[in-house]
PDB file of the backbone (N, CA, C, O) and the ligand in Angstrom, with CONECT records:
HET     ZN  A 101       1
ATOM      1  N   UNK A   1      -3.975   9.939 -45.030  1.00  0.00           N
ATOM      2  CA  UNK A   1      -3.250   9.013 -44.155  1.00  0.00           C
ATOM      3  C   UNK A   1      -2.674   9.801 -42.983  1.00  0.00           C
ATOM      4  O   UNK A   1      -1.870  10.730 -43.067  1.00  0.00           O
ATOM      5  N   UNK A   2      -3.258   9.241 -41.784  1.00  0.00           N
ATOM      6  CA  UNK A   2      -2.623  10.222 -40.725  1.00  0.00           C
ATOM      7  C   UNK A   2      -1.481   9.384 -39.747  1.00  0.00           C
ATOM      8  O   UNK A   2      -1.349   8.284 -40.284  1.00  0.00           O
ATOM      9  N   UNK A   3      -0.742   9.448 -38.718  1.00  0.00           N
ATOM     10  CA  UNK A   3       0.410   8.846 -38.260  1.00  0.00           C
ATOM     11  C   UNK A   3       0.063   8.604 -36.719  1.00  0.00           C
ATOM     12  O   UNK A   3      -0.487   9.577 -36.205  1.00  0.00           O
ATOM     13  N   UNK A   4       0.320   7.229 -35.658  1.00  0.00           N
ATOM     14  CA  UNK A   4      -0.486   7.379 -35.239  1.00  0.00           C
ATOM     15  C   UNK A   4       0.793   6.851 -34.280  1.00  0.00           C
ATOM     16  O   UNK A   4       1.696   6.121 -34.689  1.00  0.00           O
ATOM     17  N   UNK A   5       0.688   7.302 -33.115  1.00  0.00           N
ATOM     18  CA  UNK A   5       2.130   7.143 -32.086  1.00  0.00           C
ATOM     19  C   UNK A   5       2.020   5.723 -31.507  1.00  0.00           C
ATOM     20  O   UNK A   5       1.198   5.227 -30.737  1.00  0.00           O
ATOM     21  N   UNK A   6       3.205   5.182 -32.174  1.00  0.00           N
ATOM     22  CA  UNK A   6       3.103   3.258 -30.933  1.00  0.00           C
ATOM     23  C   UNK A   6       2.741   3.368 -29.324  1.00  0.00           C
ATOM     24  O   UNK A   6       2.959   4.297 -28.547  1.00  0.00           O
ATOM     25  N   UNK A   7       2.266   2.404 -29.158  1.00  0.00           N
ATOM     26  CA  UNK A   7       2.094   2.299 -28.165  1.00  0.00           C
ATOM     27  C   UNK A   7       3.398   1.570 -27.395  1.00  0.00           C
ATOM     28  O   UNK A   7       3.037   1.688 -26.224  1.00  0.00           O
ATOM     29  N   UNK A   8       4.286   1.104 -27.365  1.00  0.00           N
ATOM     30  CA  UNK A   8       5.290   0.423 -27.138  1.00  0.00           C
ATOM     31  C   UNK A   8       6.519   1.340 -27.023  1.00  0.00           C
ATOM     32  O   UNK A   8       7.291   1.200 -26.075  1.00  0.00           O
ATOM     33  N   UNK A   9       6.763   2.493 -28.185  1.00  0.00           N
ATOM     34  CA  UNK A   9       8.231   3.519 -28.437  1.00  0.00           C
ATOM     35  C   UNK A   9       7.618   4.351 -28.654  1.00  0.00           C
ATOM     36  O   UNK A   9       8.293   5.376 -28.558  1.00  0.00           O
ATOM     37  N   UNK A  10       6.293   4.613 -29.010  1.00  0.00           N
ATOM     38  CA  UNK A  10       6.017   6.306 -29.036  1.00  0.00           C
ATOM     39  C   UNK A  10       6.139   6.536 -30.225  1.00  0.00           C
ATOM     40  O   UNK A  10       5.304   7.435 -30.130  1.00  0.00           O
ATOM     41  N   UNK A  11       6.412   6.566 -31.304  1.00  0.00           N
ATOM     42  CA  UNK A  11       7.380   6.256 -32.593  1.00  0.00           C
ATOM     43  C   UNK A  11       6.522   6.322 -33.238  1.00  0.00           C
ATOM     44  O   UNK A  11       5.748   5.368 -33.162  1.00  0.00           O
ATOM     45  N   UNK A  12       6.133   7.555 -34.310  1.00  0.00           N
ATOM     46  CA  UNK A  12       4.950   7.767 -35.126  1.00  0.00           C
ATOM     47  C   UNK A  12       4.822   6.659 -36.671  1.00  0.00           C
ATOM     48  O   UNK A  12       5.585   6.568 -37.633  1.00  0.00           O
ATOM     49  N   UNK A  13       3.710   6.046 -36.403  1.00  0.00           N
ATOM     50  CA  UNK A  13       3.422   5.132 -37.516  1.00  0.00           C
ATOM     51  C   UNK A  13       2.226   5.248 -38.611  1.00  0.00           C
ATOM     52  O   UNK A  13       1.135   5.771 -38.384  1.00  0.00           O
ATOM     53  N   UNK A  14       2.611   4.691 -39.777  1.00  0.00           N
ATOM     54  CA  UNK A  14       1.315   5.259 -40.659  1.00  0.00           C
ATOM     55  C   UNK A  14      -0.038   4.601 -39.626  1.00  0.00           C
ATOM     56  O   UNK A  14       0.029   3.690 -38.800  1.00  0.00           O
ATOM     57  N   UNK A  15      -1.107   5.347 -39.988  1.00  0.00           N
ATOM     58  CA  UNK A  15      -2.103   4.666 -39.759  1.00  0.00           C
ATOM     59  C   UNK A  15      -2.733   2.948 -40.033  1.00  0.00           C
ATOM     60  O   UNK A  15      -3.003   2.738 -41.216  1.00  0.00           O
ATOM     61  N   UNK A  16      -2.904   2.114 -39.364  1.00  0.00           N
ATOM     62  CA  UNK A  16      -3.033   1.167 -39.952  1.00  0.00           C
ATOM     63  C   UNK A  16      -2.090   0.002 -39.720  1.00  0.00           C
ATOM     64  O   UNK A  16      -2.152  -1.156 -40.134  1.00  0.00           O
ATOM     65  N   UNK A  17      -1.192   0.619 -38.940  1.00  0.00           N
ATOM     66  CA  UNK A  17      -0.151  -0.181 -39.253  1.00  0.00           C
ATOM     67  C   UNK A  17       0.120  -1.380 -38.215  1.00  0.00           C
ATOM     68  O   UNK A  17       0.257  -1.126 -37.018  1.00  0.00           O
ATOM     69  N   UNK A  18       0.193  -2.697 -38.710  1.00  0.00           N
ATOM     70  CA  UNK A  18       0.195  -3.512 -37.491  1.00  0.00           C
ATOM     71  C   UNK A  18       1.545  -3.445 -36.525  1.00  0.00           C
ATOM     72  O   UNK A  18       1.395  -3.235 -35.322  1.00  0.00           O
ATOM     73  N   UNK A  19       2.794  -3.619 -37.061  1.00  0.00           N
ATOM     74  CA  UNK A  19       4.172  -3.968 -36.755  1.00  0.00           C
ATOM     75  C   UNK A  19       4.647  -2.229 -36.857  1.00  0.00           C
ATOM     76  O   UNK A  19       4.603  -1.349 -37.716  1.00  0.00           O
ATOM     77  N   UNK A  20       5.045  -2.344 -35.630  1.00  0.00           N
ATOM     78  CA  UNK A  20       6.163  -0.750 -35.276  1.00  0.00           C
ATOM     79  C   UNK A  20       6.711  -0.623 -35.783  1.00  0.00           C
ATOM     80  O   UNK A  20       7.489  -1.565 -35.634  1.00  0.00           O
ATOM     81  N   UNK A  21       7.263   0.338 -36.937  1.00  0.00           N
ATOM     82  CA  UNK A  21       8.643   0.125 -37.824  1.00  0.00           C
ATOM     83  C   UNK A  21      10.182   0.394 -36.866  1.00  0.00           C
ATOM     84  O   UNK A  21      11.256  -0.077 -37.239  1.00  0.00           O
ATOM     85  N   UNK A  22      10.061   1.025 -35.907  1.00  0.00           N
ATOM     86  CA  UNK A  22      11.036   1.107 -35.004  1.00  0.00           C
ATOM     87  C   UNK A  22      11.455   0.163 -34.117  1.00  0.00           C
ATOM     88  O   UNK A  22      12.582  -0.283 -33.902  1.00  0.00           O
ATOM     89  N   UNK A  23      10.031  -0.167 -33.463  1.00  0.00           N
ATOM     90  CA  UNK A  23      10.482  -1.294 -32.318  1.00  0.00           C
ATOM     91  C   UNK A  23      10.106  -3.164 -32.456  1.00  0.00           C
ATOM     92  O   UNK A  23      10.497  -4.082 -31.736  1.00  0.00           O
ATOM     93  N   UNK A  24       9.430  -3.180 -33.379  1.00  0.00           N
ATOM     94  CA  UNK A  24       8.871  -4.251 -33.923  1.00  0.00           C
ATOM     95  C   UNK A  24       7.975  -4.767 -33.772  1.00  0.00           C
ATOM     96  O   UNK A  24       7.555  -5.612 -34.562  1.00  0.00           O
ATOM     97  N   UNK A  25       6.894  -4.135 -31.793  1.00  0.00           N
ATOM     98  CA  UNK A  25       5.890  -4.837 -31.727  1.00  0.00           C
ATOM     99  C   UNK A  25       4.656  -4.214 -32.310  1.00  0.00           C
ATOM    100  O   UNK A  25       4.802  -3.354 -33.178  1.00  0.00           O
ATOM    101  N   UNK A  26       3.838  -4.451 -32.043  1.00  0.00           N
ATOM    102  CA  UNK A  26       2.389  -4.349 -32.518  1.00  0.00           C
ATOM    103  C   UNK A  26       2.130  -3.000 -32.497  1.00  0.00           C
ATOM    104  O   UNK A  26       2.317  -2.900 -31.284  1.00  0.00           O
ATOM    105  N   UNK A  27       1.937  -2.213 -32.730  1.00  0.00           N
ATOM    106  CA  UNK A  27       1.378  -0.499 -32.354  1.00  0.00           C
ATOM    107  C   UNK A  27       0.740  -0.413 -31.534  1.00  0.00           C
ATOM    108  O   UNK A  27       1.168   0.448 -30.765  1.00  0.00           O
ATOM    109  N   UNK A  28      -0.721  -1.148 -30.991  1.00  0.00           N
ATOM    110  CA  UNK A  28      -1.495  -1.394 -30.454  1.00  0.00           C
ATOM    111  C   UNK A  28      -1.362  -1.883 -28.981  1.00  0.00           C
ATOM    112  O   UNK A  28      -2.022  -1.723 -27.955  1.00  0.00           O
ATOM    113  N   UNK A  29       0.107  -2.743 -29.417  1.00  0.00           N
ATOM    114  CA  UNK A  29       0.524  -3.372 -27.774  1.00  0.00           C
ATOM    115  C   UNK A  29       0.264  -4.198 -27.001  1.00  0.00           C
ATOM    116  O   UNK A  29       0.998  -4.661 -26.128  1.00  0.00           O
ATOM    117  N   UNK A  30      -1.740  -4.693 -27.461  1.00  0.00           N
ATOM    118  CA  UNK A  30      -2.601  -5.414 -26.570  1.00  0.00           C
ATOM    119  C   UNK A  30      -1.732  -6.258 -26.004  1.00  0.00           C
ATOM    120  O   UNK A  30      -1.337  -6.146 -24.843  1.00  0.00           O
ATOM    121  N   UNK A  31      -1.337  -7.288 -26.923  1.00  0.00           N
ATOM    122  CA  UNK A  31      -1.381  -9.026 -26.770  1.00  0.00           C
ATOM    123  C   UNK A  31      -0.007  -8.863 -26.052  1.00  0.00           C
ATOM    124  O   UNK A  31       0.127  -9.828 -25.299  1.00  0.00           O
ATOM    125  N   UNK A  32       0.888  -8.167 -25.993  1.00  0.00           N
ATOM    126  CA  UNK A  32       2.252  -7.827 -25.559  1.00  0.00           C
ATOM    127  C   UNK A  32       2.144  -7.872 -23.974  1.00  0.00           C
ATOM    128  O   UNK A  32       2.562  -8.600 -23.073  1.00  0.00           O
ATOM    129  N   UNK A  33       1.256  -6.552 -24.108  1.00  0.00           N
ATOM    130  CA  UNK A  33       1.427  -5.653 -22.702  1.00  0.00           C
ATOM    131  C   UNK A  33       0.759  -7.010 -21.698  1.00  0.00           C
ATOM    132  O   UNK A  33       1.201  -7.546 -20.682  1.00  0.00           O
ATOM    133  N   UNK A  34      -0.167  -7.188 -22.302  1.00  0.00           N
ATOM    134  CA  UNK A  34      -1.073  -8.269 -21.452  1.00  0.00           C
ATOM    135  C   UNK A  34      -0.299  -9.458 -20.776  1.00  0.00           C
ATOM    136  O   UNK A  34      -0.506  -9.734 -19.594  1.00  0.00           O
ATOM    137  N   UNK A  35       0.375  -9.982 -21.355  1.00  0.00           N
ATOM    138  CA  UNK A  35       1.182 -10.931 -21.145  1.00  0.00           C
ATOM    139  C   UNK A  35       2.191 -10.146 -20.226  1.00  0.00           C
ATOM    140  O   UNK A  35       2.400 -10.722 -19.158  1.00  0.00           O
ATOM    141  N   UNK A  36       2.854  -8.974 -20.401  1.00  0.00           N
ATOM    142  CA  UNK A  36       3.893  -8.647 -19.938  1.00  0.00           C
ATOM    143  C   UNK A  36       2.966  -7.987 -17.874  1.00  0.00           C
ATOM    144  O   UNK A  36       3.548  -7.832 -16.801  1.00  0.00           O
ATOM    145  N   UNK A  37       1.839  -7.849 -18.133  1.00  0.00           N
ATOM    146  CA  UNK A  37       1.392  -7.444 -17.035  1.00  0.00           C
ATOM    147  C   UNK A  37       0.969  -8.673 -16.709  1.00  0.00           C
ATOM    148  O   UNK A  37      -0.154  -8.213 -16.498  1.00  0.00           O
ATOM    149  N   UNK A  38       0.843  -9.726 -16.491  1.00  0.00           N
ATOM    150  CA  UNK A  38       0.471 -10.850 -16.010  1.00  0.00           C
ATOM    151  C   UNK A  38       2.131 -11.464 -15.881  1.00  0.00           C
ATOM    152  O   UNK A  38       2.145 -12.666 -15.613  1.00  0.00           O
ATOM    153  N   UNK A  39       2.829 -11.141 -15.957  1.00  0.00           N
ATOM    154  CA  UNK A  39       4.485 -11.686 -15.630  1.00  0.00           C
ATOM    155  C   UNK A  39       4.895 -10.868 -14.587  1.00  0.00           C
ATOM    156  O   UNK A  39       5.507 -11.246 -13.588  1.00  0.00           O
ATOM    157  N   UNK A  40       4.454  -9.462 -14.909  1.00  0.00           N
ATOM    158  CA  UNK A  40       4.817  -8.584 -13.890  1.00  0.00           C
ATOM    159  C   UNK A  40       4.002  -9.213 -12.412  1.00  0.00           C
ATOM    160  O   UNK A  40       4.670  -9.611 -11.458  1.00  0.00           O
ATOM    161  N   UNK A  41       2.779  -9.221 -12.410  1.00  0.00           N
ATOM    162  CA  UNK A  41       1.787  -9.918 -11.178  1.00  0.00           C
ATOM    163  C   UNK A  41       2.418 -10.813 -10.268  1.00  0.00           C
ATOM    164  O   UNK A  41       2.395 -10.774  -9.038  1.00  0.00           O
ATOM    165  N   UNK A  42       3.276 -12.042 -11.412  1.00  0.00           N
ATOM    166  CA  UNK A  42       4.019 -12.893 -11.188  1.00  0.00           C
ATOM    167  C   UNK A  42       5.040 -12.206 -10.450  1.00  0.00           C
ATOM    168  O   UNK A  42       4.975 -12.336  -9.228  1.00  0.00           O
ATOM    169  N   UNK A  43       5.774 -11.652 -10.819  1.00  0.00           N
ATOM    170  CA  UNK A  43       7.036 -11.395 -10.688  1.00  0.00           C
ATOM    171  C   UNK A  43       6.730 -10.426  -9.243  1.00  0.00           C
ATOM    172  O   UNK A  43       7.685 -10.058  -8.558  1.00  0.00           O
ATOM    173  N   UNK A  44       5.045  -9.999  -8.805  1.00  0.00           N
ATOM    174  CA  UNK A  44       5.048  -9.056  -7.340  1.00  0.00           C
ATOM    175  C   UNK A  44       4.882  -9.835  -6.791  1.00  0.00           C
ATOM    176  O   UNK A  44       5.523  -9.741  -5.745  1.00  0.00           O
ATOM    177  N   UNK A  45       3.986 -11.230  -6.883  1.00  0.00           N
ATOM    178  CA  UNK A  45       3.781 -11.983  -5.899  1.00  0.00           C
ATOM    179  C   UNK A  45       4.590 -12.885  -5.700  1.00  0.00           C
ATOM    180  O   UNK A  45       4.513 -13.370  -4.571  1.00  0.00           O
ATOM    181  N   UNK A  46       5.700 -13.506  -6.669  1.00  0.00           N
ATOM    182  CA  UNK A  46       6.663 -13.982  -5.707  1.00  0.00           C
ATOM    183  C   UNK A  46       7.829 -13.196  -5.083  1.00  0.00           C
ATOM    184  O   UNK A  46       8.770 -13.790  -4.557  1.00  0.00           O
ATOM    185  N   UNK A  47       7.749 -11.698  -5.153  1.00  0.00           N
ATOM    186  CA  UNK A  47       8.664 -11.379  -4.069  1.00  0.00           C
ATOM    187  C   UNK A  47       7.664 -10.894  -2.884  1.00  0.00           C
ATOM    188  O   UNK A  47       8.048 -10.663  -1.738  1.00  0.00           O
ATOM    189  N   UNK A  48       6.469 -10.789  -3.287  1.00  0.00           N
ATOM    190  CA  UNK A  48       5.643 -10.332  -1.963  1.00  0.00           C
ATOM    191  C   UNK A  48       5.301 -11.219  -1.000  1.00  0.00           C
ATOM    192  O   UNK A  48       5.154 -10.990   0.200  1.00  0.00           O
ATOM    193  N   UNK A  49       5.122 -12.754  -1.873  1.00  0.00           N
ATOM    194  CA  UNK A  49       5.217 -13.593  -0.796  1.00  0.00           C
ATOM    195  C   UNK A  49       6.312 -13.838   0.701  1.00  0.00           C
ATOM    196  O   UNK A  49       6.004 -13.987   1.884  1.00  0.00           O
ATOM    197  N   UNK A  50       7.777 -13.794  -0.042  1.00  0.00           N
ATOM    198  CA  UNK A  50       8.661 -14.296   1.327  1.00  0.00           C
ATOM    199  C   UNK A  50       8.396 -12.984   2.446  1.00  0.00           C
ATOM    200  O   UNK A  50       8.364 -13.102   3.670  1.00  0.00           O
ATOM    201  N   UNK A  51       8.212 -11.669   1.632  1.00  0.00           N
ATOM    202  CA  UNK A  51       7.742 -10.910   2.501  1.00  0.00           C
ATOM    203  C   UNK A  51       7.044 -10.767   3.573  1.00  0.00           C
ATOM    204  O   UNK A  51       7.250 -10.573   4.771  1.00  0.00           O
ATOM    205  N   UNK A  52       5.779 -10.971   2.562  1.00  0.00           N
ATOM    206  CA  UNK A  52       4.655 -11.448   3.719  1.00  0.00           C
ATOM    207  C   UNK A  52       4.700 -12.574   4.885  1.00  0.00           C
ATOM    208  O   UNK A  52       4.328 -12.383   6.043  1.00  0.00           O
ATOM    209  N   UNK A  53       5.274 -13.903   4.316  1.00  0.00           N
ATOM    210  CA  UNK A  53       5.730 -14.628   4.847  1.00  0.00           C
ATOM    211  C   UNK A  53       6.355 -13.876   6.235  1.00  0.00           C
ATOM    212  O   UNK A  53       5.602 -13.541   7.149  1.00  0.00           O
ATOM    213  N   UNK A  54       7.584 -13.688   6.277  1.00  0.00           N
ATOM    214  CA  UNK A  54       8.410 -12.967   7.184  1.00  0.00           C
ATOM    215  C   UNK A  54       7.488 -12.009   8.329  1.00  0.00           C
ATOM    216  O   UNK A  54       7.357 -12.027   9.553  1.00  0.00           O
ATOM    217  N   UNK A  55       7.013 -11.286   7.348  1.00  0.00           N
ATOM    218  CA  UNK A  55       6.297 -10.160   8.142  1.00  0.00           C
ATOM    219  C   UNK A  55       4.966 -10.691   9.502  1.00  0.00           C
ATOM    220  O   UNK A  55       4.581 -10.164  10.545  1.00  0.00           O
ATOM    221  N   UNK A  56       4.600 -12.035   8.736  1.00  0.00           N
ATOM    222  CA  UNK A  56       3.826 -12.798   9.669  1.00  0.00           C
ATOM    223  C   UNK A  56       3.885 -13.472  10.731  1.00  0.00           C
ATOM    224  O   UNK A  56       3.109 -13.945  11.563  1.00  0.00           O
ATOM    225  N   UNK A  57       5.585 -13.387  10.415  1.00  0.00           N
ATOM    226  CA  UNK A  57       6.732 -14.516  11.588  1.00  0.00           C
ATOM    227  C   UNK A  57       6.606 -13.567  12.876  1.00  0.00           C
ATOM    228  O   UNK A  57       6.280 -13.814  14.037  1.00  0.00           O
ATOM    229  N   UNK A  58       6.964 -12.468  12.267  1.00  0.00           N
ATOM    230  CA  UNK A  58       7.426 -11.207  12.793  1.00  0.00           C
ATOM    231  C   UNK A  58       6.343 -10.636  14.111  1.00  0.00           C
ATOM    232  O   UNK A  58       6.366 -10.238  15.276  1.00  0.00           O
ATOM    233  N   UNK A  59       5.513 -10.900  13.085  1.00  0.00           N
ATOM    234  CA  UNK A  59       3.947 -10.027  13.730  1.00  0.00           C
ATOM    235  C   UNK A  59       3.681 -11.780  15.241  1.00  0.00           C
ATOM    236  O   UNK A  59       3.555 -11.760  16.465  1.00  0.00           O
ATOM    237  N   UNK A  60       3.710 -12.791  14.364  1.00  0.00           N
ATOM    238  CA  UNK A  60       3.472 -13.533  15.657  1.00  0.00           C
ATOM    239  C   UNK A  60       4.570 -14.068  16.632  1.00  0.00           C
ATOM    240  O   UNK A  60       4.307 -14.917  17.484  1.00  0.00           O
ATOM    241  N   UNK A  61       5.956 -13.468  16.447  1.00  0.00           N
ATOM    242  CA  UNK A  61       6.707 -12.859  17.349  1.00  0.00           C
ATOM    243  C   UNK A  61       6.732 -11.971  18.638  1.00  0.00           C
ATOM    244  O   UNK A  61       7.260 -12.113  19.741  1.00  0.00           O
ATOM    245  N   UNK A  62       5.963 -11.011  18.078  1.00  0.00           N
ATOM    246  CA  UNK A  62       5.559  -9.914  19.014  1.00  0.00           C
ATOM    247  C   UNK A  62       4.229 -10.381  20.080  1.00  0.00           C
ATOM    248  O   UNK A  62       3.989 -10.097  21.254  1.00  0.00           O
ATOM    249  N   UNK A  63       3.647 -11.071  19.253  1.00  0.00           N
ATOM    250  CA  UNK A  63       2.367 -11.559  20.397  1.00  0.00           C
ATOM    251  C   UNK A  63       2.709 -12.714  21.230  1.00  0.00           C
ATOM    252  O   UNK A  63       1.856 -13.275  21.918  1.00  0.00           O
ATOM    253  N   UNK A  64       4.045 -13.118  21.183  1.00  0.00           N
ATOM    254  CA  UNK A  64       4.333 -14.177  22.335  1.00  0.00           C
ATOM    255  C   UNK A  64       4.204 -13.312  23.515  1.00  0.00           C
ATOM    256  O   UNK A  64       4.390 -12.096  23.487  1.00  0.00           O
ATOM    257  N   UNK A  65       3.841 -14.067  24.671  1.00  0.00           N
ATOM    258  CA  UNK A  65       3.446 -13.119  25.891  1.00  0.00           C
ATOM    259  C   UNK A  65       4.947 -12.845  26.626  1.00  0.00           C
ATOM    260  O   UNK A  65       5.256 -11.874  27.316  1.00  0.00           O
ATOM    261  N   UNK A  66       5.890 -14.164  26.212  1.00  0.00           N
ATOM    262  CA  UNK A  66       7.061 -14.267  26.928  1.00  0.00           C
ATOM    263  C   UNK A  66       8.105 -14.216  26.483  1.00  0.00           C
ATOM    264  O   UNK A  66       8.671 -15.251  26.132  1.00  0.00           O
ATOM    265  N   UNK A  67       8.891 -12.573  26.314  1.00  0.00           N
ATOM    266  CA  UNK A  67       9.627 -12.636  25.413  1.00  0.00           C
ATOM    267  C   UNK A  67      10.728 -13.004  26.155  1.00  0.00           C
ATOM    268  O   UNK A  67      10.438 -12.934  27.349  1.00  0.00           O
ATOM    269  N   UNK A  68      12.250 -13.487  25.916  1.00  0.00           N
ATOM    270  CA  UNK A  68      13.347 -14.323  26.382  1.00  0.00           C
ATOM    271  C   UNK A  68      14.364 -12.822  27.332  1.00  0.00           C
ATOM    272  O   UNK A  68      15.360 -12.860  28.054  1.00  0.00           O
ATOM    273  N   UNK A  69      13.718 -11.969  26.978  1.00  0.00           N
ATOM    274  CA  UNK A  69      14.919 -10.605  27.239  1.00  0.00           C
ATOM    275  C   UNK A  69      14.642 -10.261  28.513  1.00  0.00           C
ATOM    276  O   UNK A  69      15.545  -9.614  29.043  1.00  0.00           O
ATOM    277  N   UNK A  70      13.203 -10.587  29.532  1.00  0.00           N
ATOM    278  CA  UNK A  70      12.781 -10.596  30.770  1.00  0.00           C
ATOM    279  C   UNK A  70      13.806 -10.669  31.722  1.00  0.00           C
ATOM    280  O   UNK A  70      13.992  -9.700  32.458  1.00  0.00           O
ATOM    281  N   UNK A  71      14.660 -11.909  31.841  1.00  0.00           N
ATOM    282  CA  UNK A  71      15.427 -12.152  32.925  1.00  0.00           C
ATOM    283  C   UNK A  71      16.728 -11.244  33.011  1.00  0.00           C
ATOM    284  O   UNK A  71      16.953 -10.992  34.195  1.00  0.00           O
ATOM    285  N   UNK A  72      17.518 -10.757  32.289  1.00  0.00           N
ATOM    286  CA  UNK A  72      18.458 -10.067  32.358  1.00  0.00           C
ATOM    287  C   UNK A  72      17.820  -8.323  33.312  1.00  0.00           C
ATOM    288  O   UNK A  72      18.276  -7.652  34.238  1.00  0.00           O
ATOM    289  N   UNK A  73      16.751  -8.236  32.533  1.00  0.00           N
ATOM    290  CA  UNK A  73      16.154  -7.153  33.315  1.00  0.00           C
ATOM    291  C   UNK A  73      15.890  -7.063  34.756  1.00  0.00           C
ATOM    292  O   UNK A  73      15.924  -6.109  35.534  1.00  0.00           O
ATOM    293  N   UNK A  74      15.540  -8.658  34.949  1.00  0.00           N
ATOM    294  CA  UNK A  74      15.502  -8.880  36.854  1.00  0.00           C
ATOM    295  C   UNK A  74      16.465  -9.039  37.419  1.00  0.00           C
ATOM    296  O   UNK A  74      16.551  -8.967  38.645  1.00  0.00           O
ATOM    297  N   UNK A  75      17.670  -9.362  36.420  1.00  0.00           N
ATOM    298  CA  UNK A  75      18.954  -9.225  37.154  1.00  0.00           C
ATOM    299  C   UNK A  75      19.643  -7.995  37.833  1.00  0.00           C
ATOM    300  O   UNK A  75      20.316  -7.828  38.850  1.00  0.00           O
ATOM    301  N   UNK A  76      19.039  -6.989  36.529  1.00  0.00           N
ATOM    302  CA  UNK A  76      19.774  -5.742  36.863  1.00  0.00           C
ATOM    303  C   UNK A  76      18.619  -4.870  37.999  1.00  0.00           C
ATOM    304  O   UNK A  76      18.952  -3.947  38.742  1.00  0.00           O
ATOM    305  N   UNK A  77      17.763  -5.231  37.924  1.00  0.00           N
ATOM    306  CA  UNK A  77      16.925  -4.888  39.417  1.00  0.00           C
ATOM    307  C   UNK A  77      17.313  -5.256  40.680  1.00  0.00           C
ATOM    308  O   UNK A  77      17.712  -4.614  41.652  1.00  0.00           O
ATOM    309  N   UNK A  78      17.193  -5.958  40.552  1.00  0.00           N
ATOM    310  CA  UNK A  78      17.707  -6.621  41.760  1.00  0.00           C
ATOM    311  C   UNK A  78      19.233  -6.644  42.207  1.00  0.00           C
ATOM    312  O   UNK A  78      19.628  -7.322  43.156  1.00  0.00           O
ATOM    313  N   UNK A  79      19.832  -6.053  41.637  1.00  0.00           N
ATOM    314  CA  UNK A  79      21.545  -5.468  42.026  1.00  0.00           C
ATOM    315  C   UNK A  79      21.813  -4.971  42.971  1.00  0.00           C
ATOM    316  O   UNK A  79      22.972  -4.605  43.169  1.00  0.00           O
TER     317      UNK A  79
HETATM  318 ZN    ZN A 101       7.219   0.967 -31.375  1.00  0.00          ZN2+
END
């Protein structure tokens, strides 16, 4: 019988063993992690969205041809 490190705590378990005796999940981790990386996905794309969002405002901000800050500049030319 050899001991085989969780995948979850690291936490050496007999071989074989379904349930972590330390941490409680699976040794193996699959069905866990899977789920927990598909929440995580979740959890980038809704903060990457307002981001992106923003960043797009931003970007078609800059390509207005006419930005509002022009006239103060002809003021001070013309002094
Ligand atoms: Zn564990």
């Amino acid at each position: 019988m050899s001991l085989e490190p969780c995948n979850v705590c690291g936490v050496l378990n007999a071989e074989g063993t379904e349930i972590c005796l330390s941490c409680g999940y699976p040794t193996t981790g699959n069905k866990r992690s899977a789920i927990f990386r598909w929440v995580a996905i979740a959890l980038i794309i809704c903060f990457a969205l307002p981001f992106l969002s923003g960043l797009i405002n931003w970007i078609l901000l800059q390509l207005k041809p006419d930005p509002p800050s022009n006239q103060p500049k002809v003021s001070l030319i013309q002094k």
